[in-house]
N, C-alpha and C positions, 0 to 999 in steps of 0.2 A: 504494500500500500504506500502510494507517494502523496507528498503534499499537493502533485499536481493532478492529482487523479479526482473525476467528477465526483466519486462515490463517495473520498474523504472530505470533498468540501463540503458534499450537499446531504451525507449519510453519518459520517464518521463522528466527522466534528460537531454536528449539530446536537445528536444524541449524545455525544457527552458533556457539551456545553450546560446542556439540559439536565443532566442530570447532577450534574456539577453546581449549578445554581438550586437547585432540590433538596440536594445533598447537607445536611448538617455540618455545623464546621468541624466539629472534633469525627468526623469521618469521611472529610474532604481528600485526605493524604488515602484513606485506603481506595477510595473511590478513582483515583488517579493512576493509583499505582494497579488495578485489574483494568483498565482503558489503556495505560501503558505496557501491559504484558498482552492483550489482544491486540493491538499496534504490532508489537513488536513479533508473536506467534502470527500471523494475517497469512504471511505467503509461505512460510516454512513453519508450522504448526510443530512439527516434531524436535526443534530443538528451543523449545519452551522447555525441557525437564533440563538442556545444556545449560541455559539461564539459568534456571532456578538452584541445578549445583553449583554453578558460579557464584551469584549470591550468598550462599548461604556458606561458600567458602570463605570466601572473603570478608565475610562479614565476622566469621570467627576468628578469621586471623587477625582483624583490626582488632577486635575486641582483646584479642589474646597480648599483643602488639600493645596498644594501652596497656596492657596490666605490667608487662614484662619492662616498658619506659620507667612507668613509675615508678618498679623495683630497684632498678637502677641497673638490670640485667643487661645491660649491654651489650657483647658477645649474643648472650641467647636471643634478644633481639632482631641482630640483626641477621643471625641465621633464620629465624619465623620470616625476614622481610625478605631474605632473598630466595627463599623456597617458593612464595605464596607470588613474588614476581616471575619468578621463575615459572611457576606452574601456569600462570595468565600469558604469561610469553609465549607458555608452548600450544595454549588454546589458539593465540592468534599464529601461530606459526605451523600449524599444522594445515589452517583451514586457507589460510590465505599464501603459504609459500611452500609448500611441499612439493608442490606440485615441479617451479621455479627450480630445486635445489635436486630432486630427480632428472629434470633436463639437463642440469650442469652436469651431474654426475655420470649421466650417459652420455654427453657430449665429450667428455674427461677421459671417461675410462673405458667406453664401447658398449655399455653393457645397453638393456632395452626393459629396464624398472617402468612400470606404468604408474600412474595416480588415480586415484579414484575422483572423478568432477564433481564434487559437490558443492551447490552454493552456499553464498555467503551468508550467514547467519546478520543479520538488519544493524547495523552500527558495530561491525564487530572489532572493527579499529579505533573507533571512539572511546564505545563503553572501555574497552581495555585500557585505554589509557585512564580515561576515570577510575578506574579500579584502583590500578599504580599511583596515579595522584594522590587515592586515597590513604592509600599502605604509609604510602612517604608522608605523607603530612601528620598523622599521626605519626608516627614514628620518630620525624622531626618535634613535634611538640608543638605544631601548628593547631591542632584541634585534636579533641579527644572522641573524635570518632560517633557514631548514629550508636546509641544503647539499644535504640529503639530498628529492630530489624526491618522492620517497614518503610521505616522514614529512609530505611542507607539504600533498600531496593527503587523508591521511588526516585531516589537521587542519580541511580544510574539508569534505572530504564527510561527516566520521565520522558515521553515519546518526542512532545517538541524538537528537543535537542540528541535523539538516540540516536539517530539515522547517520547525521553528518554535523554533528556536534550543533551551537558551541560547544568547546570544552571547556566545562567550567568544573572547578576546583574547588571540594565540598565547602571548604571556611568559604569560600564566598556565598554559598547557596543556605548554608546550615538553618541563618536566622528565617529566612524564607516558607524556610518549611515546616515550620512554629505558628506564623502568620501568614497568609497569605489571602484574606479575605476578596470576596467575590466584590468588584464596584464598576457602575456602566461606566465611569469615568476609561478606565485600564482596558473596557473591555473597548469601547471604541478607540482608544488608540492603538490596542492589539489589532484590532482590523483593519485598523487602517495602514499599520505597517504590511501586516500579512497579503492584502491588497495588494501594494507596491511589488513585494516580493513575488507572487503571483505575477503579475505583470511582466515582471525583466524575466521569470520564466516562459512564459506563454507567450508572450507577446513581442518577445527579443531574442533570449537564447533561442529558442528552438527556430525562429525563421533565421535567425543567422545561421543555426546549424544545416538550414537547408543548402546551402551554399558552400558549407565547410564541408558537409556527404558528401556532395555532390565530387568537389572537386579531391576530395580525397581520395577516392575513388580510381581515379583518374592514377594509370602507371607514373611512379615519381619522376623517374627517367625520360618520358614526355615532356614533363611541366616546361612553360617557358618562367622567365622570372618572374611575370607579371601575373602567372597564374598560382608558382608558390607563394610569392607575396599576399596573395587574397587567400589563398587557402590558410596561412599562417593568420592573418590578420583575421579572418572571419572565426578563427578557433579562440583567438584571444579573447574575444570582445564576447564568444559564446560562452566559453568557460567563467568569467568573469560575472557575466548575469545570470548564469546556470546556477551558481557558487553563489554568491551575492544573492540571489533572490531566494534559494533554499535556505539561509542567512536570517534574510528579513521576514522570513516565514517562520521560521523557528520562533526569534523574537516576539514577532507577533502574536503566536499561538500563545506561547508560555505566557504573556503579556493579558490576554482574554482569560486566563486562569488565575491571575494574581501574582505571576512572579516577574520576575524579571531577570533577562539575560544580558550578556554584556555582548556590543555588537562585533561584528566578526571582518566588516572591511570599511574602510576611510579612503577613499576614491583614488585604489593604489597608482592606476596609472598616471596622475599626477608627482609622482615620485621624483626627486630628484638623486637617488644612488639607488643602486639594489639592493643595499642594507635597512634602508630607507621604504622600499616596497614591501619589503617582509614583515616589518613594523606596520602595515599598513593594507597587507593581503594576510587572511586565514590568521587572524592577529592570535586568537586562542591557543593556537596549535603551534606557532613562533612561541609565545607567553611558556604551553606547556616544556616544549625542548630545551628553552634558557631556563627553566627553574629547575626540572628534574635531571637535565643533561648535561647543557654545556655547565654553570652555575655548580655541580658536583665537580665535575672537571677541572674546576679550578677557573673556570672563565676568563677573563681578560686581566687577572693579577698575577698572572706567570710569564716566563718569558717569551719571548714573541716566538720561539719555537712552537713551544708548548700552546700557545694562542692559535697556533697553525692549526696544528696537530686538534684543540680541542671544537676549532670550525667545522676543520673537513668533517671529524668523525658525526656530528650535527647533522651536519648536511647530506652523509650517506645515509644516515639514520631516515633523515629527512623522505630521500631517496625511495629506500625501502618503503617506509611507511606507506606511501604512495600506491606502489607498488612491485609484484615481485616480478624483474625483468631488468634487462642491462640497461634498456633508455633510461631506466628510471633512476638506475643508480649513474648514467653518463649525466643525467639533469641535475642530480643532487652534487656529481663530480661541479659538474659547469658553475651552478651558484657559488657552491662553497668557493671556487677558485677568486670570481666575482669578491665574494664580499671580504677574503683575505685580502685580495687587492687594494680595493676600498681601504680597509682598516691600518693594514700592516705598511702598503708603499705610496698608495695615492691621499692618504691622511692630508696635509694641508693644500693639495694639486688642488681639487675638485671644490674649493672653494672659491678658488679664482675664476672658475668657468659661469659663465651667465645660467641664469636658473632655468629659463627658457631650453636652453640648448642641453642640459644636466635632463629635467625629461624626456626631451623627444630620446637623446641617446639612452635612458634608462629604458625606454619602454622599447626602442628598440633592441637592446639586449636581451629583457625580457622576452621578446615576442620570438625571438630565435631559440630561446630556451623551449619554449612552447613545444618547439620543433621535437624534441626528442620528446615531449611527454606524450604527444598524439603520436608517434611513428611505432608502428610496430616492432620494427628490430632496427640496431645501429643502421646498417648500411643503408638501411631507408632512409634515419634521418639526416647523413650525413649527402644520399643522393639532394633530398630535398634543398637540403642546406648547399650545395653546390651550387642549385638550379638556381636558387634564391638570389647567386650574387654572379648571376651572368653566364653562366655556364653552358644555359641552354638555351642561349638567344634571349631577347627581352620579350616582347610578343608578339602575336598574331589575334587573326581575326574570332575566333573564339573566345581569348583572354577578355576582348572587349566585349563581348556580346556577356560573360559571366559576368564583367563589370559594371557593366549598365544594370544591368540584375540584381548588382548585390549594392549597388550603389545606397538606394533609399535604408535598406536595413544597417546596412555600416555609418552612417554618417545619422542615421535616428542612434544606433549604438554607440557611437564618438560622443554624441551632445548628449546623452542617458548618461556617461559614464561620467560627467562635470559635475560638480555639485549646484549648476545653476538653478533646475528644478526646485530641487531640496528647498533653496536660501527663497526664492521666491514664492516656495508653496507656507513655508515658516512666517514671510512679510504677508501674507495674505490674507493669514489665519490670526495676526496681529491686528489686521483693519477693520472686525467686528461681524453685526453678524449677517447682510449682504455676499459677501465673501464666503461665511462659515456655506451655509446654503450652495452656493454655488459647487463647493467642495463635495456636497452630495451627490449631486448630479456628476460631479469630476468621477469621484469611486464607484458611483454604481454605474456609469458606465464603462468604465474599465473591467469591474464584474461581468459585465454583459458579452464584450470582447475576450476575455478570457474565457468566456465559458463557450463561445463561439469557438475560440482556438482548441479549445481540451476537446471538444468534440470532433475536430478534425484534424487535428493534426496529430504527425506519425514517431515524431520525436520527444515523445514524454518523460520517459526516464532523466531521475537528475545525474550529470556525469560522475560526480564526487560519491554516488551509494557504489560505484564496484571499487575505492579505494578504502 
């Protein structure tokens, strides 16, 4: 079940809103948390009992983990904390890269080991990392952990954010789920964010993606430049409101329920470094890797070797995370290399450069990064990345016929990705209530358009549930 599917906007969500506002408060959290396990069971029903030992694992190791802190057990501690990560490492490591690590090994060593295909269980790079979050923060002395077994399940399945995060980090969420009272106030501005997000789904990603299919399609060794260039740039600007708008959905949703998340992107391409984008793209999941990762590692108060060394490892992580395949680990190689750059030799260069010219080159970086995340194996994206800078002639008469084509969605996509919108929808909403009205008519017809596009169109899926 996706956020963009008619059934959750018009079936799903409605009947637990409903029940949700029915619902007593001191039995809101358990009312959430069976709305969040049917969410989360909807399309693989059989590994709800995988969940549920999950839980109740981790819920006694936290609990155990607390007790052993405060004894002052140390040692035994941190043997409970690397088992119980350990054990979540190897939930996500089976289902999502085994598969990955049998190809190497028969690519290696000749042999013909098979994998068994099994999908993905519904946020299952997410929730794990909430897990880990959780281990660690206890164990650090950050919070002493949900007593309350319900309140720690509802924290990780809560559906809003299960799929594709945010990730959010229990101290932040704890007081939340004490209070979170039901008010029209939250609940229309939860729709109205969820609204927006819908939109850059339906209404942006996926016709841009018609264009990004299209030409992706297409042998890479064909392209001329003018056609990897639109292929690359129509993947950008898709990922971006695929991502982004599943984002403001989440928000949104959790926002209709009383809580609140923390947003997940700040109008990356606007960046001026690539250190700078990261801080400003998947900001949660940057957040989560400098606090549990690189921040262990000793972060940026070691020597600039060490500073090296504690990026890249980041960045393959990063890599992985993603997904399991060498593009993925060549994209995590490329950043890290980026932001070593940045940090360790271009430190006071890239001050001198005009701000203007520091984006357009960041996003063009970025945008060649892209390249290896959509390519299926290196050589593709390295053919791609060839044709991109000349290689296969500039263009021809097709490039321009896709151009003209893709024109209106890209350049509605360039001006969606500003924050001009935003700033002008916030002064509008300032000028009383003429304005506020009109603002009705603005979202319910964008409801109307979206429900028009969920009906017809072929590209629904958000791209971030297969990572």
């Amino acid at each position: 079940m996706a956020f963009g599917d008619l059934f959750f906007v018009f079936g799903f969500l409605p009947v637990c809103l409903l029940l949700y506002i029915l619902t007593p408060g001191r039995f809101s959290n358990v009312l959430l948390l069976l709305c969040s396990l049917l969410f989360f069971a909807w399309g693989t029903p059989e590994y709800l009992v995988l969940m549920l030992c999950a839980l109740a694992f981790n819920y006694a190791a936290g609990r155990e983990l607390a007790a052993l802190r405060d004894s002052g057990k140390k040692v035994l501690s941190g043997a409970v904390f690397a088992t119980s990560v350990l054990a979540d490492l190897a939930l996500l490591g089976y289902w999502k890269y085994a598969g990955f690590v049998l190809e190497t090994v028969n690519a290696v060593f000749g042999t013909s080991f098979a994998a068994r295909e099994l999908p993905l269980p519904v946020g299952l790079s997410f929730f794990t990392f909430s897990l880990i979050s959780y281990l660690a923060d206890i164990r650090r002395g950050r919070t002493d952990g949900s007593k309350d077994p319900l309140t720690f399940s509802l924290y990780v399945t809560f559906f809003p954010k299960l799929a594709s995060g945010p990730i959010v980090p229990y101290p932040e969420m704890e007081a939340q789920f004490a209070h979170h009272p039901f008010s029209w106030r939250r609940f229309g501005a939860g729709a109205r964010c969820f609204l927006i997000g819908l939109s850059k789904k339906i209404l942006l990603a996926n016709t841009l993606g018609t264009t990004f299919y299209a030409l992706s399609a297409l042998p890479p060794e064909s392209l001329t430049a003018a056609f990897a260039w639109l292929c690359a740039l129509s993947y950008a600007l898709m990922l971006y409101f695929d991502f982004s708008g599943y984002s403001d959905m989440a928000v949104g949703l959790a926002g209709m329920f009383g809580f609140q998340l923390p947003k997940n992107f700040d109008y990356p391409y606007l960046s001026r470094s690539v250190s700078e984008f990261w801080r400003r793209w998947h900001i949660t999941l940057g957040a989560w890797f400098r606090e549990y990762v690189y921040i262990p590692l000793g972060g940026s108060r070691v020597h600039p070797f060490r500073i090296f060394l504690n990026l890249m490892a980041v960045w393959l992580l990063t890599g992985l995370w993603h997904g399991a395949g060498l593009t993925f680990l060549l994209w995590g190689i490329y950043h890290g290399l980026l932001v070593v750059l940045e940090k360790l030799v271009l430190k006071g260069v890239l001050e001198t450069i005009p701000n203007a010219v520091r984006v357009v080159l960041t996003f063009l970086l970025v945008v060649i990064g892209w390249v290896f995340f959509f390519s299926a194996t290196p050589a593709e994206a390295f053919t791609r990345l060839s044709r991109m800078f000349f290689l296969g002639g500039v263009a021809d008469g097709a490039a321009a016929y896709y151009a003209l084509g893709a024109l209106r969605p890209l350049l509605l996509g360039a001006a969606a990705a500003l924050p001009v919108g935003a700033r002008l929808g916030r002064e509008l909403a300032r000028r009383g209530q003429p304005w506020t009205l009109l603002s009705i008519f603005y979202f319910a017809a964008l409801l109307l358009l979206c429900v028009a596009g969920m009906m017809n169109d072929t590209y629904s899926s958000f791209l971030y549930a297969q990572f």
